[in-house]
RODO-2510 file (C-alpha; in nm, 4 decimals, decimal comma):
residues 432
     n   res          X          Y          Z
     1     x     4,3213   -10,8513    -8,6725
     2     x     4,2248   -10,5022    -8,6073
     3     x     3,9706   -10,3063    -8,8597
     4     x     4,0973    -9,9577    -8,9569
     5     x     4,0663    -9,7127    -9,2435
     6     x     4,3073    -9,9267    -9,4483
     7     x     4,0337   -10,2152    -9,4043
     8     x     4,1341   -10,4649    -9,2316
     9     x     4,5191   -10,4763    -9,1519
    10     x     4,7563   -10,7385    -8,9712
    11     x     4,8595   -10,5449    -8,6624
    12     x     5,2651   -10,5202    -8,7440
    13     x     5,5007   -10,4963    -8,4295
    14     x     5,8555   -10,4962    -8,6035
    15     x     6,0932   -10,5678    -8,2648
    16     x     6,4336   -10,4517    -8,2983
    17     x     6,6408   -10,6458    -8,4407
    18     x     6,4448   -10,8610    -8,6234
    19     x     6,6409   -11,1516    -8,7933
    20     x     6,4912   -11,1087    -9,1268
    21     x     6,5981   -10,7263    -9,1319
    22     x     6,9262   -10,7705    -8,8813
    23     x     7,1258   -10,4982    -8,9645
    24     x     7,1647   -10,2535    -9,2723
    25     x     7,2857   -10,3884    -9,6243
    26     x     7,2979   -10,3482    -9,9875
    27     x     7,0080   -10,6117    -9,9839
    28     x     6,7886   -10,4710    -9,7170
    29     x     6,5456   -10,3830    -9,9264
    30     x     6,4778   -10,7495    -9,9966
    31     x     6,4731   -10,8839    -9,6446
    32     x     6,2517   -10,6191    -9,5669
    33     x     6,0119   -10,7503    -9,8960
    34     x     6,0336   -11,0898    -9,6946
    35     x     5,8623   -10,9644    -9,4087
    36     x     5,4456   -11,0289    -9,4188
    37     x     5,4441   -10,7556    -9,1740
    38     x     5,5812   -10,5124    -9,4270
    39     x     5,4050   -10,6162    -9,7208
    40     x     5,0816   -10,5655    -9,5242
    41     x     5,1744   -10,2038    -9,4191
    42     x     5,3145   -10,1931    -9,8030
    43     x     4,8973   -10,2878    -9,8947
    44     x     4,8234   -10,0361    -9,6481
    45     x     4,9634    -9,7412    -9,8055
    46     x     4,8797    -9,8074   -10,1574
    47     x     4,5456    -9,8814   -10,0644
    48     x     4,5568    -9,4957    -9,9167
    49     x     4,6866    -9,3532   -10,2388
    50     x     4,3711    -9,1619   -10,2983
    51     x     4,3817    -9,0008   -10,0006
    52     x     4,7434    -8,8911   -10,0334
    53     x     4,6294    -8,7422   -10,3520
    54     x     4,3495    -8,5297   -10,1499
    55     x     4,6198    -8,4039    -9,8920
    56     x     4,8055    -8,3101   -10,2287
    57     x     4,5445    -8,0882   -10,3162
    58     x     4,4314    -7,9704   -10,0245
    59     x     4,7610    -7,9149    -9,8979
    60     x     4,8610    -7,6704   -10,2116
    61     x     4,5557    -7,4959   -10,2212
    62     x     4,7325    -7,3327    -9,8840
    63     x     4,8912    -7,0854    -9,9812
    64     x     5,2598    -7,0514    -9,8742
    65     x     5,4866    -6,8017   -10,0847
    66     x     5,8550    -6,6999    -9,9818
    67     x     5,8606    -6,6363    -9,5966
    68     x     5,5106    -6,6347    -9,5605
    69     x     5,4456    -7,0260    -9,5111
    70     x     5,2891    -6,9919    -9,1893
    71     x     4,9256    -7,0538    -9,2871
    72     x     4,9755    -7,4267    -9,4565
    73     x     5,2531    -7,4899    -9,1441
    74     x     4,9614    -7,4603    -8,8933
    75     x     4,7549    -7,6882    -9,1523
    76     x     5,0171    -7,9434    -9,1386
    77     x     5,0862    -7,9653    -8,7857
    78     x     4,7230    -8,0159    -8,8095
    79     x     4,7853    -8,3280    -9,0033
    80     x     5,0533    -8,4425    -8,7913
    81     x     4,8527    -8,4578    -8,4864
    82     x     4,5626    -8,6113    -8,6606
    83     x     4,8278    -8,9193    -8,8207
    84     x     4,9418    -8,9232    -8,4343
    85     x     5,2738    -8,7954    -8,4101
    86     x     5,3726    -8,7153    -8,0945
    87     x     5,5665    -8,3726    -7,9843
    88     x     5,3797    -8,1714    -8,2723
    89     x     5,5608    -7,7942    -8,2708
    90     x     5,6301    -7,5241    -8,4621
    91     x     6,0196    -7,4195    -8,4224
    92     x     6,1209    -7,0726    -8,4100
    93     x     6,1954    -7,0613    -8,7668
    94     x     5,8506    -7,2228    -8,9383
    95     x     5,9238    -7,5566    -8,9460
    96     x     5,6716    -7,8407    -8,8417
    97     x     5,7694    -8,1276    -8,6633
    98     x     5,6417    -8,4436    -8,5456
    99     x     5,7705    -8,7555    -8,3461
   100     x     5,7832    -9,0917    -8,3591
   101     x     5,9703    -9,2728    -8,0786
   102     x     6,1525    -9,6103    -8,1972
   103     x     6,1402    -9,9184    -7,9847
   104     x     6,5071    -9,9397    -7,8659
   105     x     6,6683    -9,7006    -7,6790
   106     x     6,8427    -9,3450    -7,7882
   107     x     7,1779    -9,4037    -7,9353
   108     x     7,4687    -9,1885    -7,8764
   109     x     7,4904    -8,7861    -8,0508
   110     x     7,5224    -8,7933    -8,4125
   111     x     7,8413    -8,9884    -8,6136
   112     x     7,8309    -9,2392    -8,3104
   113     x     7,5680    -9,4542    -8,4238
   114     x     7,7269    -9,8469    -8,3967
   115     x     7,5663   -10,2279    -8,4055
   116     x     7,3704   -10,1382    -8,0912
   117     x     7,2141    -9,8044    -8,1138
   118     x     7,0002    -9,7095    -8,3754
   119     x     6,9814    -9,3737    -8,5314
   120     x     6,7323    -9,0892    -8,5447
   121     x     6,6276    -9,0370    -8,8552
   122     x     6,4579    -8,7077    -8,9576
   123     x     6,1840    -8,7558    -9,2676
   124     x     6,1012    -8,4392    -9,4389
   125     x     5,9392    -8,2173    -9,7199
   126     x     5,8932    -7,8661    -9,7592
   127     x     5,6267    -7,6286    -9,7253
   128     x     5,6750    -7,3556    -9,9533
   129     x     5,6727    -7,2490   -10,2769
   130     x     5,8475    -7,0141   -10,5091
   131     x     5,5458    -6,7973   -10,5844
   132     x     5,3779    -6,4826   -10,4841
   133     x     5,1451    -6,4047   -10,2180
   134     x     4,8624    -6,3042   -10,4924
   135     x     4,8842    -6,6062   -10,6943
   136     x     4,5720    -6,8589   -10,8005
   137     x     4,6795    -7,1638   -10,5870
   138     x     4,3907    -7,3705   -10,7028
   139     x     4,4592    -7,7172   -10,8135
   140     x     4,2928    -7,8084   -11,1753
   141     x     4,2182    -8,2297   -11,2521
   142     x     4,1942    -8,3741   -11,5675
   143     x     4,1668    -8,7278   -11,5777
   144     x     4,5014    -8,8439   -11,3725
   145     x     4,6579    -8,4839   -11,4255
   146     x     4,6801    -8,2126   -11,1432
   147     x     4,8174    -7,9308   -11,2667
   148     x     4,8211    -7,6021   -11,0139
   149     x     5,1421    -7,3930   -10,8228
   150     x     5,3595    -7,6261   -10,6007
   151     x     5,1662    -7,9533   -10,6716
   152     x     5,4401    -8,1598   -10,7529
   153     x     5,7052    -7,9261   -10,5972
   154     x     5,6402    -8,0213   -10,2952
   155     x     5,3012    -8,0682   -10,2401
   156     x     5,3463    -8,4223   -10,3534
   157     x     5,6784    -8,4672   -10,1028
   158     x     5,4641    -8,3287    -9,7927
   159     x     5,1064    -8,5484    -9,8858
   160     x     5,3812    -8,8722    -9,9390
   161     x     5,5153    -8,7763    -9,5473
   162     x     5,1787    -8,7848    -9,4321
   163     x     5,0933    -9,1050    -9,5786
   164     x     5,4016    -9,2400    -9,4171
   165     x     5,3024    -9,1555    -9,1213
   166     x     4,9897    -9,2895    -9,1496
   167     x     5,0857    -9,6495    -9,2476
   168     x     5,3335    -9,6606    -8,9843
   169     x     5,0903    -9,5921    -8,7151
   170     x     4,7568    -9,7008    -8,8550
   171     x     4,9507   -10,0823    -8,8909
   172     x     5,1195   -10,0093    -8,5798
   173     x     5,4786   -10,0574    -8,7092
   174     x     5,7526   -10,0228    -8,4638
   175     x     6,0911    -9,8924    -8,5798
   176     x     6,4372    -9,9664    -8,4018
   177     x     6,5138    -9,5799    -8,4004
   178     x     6,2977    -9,2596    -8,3551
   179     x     6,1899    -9,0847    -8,6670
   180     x     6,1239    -8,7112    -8,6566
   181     x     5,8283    -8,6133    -8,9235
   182     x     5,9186    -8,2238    -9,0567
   183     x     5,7535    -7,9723    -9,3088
   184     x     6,0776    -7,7044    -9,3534
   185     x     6,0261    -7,3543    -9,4439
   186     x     6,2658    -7,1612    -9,7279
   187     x     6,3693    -7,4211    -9,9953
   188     x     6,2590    -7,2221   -10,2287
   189     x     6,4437    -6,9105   -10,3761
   190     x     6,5594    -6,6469   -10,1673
   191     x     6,4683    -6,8748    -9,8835
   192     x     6,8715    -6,9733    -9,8123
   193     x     6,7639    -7,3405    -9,6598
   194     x     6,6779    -7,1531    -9,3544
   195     x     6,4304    -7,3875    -9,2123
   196     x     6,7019    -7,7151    -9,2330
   197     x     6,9592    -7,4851    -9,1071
   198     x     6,7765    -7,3996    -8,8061
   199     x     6,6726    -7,7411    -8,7421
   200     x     7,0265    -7,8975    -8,7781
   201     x     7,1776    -7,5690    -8,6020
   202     x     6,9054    -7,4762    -8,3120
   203     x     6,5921    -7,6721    -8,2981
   204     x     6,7614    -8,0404    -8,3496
   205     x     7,1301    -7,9969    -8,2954
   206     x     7,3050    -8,2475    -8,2588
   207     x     7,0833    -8,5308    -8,2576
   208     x     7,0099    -8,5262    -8,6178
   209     x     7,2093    -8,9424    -8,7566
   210     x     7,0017    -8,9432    -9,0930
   211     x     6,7849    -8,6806    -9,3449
   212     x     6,6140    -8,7836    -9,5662
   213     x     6,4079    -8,5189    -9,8253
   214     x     6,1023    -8,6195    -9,9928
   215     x     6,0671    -8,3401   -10,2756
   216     x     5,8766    -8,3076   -10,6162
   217     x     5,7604    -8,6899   -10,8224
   218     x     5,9232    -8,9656   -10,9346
   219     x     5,9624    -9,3009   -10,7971
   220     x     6,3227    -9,3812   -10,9581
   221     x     6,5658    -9,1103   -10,8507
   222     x     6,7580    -9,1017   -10,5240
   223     x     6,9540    -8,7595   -10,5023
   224     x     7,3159    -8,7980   -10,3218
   225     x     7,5176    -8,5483   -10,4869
   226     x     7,3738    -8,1887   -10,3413
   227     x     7,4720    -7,9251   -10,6337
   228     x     7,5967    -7,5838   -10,4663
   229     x     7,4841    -7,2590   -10,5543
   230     x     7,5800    -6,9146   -10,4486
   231     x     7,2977    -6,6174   -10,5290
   232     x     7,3419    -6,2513   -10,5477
   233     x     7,1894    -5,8928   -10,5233
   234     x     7,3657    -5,6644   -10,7176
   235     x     7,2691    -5,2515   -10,6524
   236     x     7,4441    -5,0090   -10,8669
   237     x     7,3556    -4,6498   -10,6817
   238     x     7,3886    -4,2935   -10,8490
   239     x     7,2693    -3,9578   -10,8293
   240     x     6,9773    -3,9860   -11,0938
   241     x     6,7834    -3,6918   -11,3348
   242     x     6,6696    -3,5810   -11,5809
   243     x     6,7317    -3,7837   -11,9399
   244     x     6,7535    -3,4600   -12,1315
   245     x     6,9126    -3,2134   -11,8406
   246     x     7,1170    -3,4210   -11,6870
   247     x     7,2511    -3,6286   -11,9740
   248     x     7,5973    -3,7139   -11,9386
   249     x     7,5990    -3,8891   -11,5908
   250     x     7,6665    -4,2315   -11,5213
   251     x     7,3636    -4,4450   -11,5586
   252     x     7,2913    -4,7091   -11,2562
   253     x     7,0969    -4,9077   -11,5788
   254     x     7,3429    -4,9010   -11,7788
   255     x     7,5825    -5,0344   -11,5748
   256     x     7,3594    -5,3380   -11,4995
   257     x     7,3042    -5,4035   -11,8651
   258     x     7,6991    -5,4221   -11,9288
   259     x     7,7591    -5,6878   -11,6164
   260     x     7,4096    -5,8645   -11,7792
   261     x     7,5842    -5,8574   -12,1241
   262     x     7,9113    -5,9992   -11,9737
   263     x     7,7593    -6,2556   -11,7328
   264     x     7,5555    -6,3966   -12,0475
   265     x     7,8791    -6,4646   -12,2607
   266     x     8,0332    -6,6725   -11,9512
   267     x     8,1511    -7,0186   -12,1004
   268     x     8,1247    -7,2559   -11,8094
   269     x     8,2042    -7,6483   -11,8008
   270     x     7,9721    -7,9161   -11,8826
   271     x     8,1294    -8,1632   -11,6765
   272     x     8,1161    -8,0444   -11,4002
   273     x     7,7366    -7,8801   -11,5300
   274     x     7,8059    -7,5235   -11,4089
   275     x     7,4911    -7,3106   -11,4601
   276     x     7,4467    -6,9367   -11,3945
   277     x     7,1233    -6,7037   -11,4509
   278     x     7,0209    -6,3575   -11,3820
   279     x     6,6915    -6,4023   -11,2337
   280     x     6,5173    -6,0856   -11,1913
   281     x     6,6121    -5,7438   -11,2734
   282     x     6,4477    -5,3666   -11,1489
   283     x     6,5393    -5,0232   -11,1213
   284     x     6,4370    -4,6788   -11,2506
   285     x     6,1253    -4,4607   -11,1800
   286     x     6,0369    -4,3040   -11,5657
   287     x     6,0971    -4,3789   -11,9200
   288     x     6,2373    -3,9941   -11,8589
   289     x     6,4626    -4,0412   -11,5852
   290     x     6,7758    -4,1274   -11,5132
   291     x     6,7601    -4,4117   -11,2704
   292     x     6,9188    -4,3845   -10,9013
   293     x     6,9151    -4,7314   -10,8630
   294     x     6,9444    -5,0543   -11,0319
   295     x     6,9361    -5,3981   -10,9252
   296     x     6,9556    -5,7831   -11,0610
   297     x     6,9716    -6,1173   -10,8349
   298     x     7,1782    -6,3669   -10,9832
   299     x     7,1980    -6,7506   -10,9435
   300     x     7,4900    -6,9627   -11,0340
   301     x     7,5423    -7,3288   -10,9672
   302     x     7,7594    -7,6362   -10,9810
   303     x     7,8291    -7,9814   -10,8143
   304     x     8,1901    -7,8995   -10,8334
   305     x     8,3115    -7,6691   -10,5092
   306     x     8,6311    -7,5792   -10,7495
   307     x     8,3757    -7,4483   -11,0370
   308     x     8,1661    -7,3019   -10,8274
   309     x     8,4177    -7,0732   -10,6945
   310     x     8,5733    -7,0181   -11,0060
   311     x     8,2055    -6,9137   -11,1566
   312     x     8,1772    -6,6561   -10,8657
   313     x     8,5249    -6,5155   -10,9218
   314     x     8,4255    -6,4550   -11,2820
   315     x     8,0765    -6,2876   -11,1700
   316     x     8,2858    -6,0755   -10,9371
   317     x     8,5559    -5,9618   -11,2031
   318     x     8,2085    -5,8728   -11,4264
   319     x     8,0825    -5,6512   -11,1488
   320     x     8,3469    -5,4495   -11,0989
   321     x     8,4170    -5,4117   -11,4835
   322     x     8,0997    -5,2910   -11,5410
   323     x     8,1214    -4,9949   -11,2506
   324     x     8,4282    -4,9327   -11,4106
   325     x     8,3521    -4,8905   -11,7663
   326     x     7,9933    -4,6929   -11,6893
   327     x     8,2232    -4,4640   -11,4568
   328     x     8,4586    -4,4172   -11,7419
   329     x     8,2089    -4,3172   -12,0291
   330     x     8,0779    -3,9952   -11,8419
   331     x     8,4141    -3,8946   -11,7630
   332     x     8,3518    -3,9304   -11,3601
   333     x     8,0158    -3,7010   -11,3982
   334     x     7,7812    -3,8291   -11,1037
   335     x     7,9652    -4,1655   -10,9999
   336     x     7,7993    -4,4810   -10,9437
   337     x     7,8544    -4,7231   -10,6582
   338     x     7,7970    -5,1314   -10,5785
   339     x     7,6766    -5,3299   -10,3277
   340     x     7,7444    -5,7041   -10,4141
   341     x     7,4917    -5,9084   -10,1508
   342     x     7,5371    -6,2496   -10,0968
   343     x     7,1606    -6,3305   -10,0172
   344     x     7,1740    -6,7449   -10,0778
   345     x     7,4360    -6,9713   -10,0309
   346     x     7,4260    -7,4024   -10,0398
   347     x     7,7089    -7,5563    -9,9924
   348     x     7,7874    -7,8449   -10,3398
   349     x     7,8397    -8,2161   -10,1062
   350     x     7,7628    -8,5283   -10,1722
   351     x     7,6482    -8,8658   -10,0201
   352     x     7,8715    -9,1551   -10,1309
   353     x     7,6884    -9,4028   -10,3434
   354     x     7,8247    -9,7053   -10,1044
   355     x     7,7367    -9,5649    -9,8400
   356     x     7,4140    -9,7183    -9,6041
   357     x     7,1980    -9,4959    -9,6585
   358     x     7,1920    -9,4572   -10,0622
   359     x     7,2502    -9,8601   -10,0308
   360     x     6,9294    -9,8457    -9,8432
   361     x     6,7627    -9,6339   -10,0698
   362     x     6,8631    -9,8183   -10,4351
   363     x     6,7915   -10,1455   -10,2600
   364     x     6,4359   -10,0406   -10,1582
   365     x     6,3602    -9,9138   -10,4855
   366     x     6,4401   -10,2596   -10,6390
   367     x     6,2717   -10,4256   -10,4155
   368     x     5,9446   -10,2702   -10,5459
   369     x     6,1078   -10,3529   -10,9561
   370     x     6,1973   -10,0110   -11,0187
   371     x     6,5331    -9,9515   -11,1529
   372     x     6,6714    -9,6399   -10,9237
   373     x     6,8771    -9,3820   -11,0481
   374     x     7,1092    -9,1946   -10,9074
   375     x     7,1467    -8,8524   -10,9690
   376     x     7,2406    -8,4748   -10,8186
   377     x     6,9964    -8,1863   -10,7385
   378     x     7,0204    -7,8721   -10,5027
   379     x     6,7359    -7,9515   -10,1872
   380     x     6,6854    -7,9455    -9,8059
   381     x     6,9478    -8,2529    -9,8277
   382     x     7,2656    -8,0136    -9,9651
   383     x     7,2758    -7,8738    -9,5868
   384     x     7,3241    -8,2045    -9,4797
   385     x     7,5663    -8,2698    -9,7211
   386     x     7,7978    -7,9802    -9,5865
   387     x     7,7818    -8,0992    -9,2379
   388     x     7,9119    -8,5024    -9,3310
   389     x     7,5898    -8,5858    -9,2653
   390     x     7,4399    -8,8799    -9,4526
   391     x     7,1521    -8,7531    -9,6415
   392     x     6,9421    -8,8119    -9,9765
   393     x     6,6580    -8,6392   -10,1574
   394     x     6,4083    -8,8535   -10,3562
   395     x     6,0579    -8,7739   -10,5410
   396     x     5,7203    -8,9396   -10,4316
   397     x     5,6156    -9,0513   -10,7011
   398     x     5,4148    -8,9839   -11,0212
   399     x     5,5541    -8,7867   -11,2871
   400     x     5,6197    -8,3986   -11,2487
   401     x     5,6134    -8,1157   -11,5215
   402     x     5,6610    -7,7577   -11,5765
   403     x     5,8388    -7,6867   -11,1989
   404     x     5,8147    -7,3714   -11,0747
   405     x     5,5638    -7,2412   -11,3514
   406     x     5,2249    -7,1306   -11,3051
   407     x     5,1199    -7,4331   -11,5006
   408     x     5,2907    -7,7142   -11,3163
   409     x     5,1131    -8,0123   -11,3214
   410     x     5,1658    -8,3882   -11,1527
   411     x     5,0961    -8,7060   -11,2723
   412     x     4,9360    -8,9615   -11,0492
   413     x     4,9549    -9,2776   -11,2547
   414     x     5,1411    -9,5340   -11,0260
   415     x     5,1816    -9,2803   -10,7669
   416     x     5,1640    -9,5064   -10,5278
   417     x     5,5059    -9,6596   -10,5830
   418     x     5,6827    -9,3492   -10,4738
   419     x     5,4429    -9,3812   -10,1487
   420     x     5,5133    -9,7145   -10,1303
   421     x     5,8853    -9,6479   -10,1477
   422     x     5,8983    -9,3983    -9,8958
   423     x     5,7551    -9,6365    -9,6518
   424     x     6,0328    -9,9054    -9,6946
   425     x     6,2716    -9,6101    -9,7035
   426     x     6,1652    -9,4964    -9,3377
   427     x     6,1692    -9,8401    -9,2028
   428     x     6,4853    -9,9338    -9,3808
   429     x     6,6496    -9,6581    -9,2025
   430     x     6,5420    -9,6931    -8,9026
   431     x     6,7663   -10,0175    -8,8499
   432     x     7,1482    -9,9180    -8,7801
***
């Protein structure tokens, strides 16, 4: 029995395979609950719920707005070397990573995992957030509420991976399969998933069998359909003036508030959900002039690949309407132009709900008596998705409000369960 910060903890050596984990299953979850070696390292973690909580905090208090995540990425590798990861680097794009080398040896590339390899399973959060570089990133308590920017999203996903870590290594858990620990960059917004597609195109290529996203609270849901969204910058370009001396020409603003008043009346599906939303508008330089430029960026979504594309058709139709019609009115005086950008693009996939790894993931869930629930969401896992390969996105734990507003806050009561979760999920997956 060795004395650590956890107090003092069995010393758990989980050989691969084990006979009371052998290999994956629907009931996995409660082999693994049959283990004393896992329920200590399952002590272990809740017992460190309170200092998950302070990485929380201090973790968001870093500030890391679009592109610019740099500063809380060097604080994090930080943390990984500190939990003793091995390998700690920043890639070329941002993202942190950390290793943990399984017991048995490398398997074959990725979709050739079998009986006797076991796969390499990458664990993950991201590190920014959607807001600006001047925003107040403190974090606010009262009682069990946090409420500050990012704190639940995904603050609470990157504090959860570092507990993981932690229990794993402070109760000296081996895993059949190596696990590689990663903070991504660009989740959020105009961000495009660029940190997961560098690390599944460049940095990990190849070698990536399992992904696994631990974003925003919860301790129920288990995300395996990845909803698809494609987002736009739209520019409408003209000559510009005066409002009173050059009345009469085609008005860049104008134009954007007819394709605004079309995209608005769009009916789309609710089954398929099929969501659109013009984000953020600009444009103009005086109440007095006649803008040169306008712009919007626009955001449309569905789980459906069929809707999706149909959506975007529509959008497209709008667009070119709108040039049209403001052309038309001013009788081909000072002609506008438009640049359609695509500037974000995930591709809609799914994880099938029999598969091992969501079978892994509901079975660990009620293994701790929570009832899981399965549901769809657009994350770091959607990349995944595209490429076939098996992936899931769930929260860890507590109870998240107000995402992506200044006033988000987190609940902490029973936030250990989604810690506690996350730990059988890791070892779960680990096994072939």
């Amino acid at each position: 029995m060795q004395c650590t910060r956890f107090a003092c903890a069995v010393t758990i050596v989980l050989a691969w395979p084990v006979a009371a984990v052998a290999q994956q299953g629907p009931d996995i979850g409660q082999r693994l609950m049959r283990d004393t070696a896992v329920l200590a390292a399952l002590d272990a973690i809740r017992a460190d719920e309170p200092r998950t909580i302070e990485d929380q905090v201090r973790l968001c208090e870093v500030p890391a707005p679009p592109f610019k995540e740099a500063v809380r990425a060097r604080v994090y590798a930080e943390a990984f070397r500190a939990a003793g990861l091995m390998n700690v680097r920043i890639d070329k794009e941002g993202n942190v990573l950390g290793e943990r080398p399984g017991v048995a040896a490398p398997g074959p590339s990725r979709g050739a995992t079998s009986s006797s390899s076991p796969p390499h399973l990458v664990f993950s959060a991201h590190l920014d957030t959607v807001f600006p570089e001047e925003t107040n990133v403190k974090v606010t308590r009262d009682g069990s509420t946090l409420r500050g920017p990012g704190i639940s999203d995904d603050c609470r996903g990157l504090a959860v991976v570092l507990a993981v870590v932690r229990a794993l290594n402070g109760a000296n858990v081996r895993t059949p399969g190596p696990i590689t620990f990663v903070g991504t960059v660009g989740e959020e917004g105009l961000g495009d998933l660029r940190g997961v597609k560098a690390l599944f195109g460049d940095t990990l290529k190849g070698r990536i069998d399992r992904f696994v996203s631990i974003d925003g609270a919860t301790s129920a849901g288990i995300t395996h359909i990845g909803v698809g969204s494609r987002r736009y910058r739209v520019t409408f370009k003209g000559p510009g003036g005066h409002s009173y001396g050059a009345f009469g020409i085609a008005n860049p603003v104008h134009a954007l508030g007819r394709v605004i008043e079309a995209i608005s009346n769009f009916e789309v599906p609710s089954e398929p959900k099929t969501t659109f939303n013009v984000g953020r508008i600009g444009g103009g330089t005086s109440v007095n002039a006649i803008a040169s430029e306008s712009w919007m960026e626009v955001d449309m979504r569905s789980a459906d690949p069929a809707a999706l594309r149909s959506l975007d058709g529509r959008f497209r139709q709008a667009v070119a309407r709108a040039l049209a019609a403001e052309n038309a009115r001013w009788k081909n005086q000072g002609r506008l132009t438009v640049d359609v950008a695509l500037v974000g693009e995930r591709p809609a996939g799914r994880t099938a709900a029999a598969s091992p790894i969501v079978e892994a993931a509901v079975s660990v869930t009620r293994a701790l008596g929570i009832t899981p629930m399965l549901q769809e969401g657009s994350t770091d896992a959607n990349h995944a998705m595209g490429l076939s390969i098996p992936a899931i996105t769930t929260g860890g734990g507590g109870r998240g409000s107000g995402g992506h507003a200044l006033d988000e806050a987190w609940d902490s009561t029973n936030s250990w369960q989604g810690s506690q979760r996350a730990l059988l999920l890791a070892i779960a997956l680990s096994y072939p």
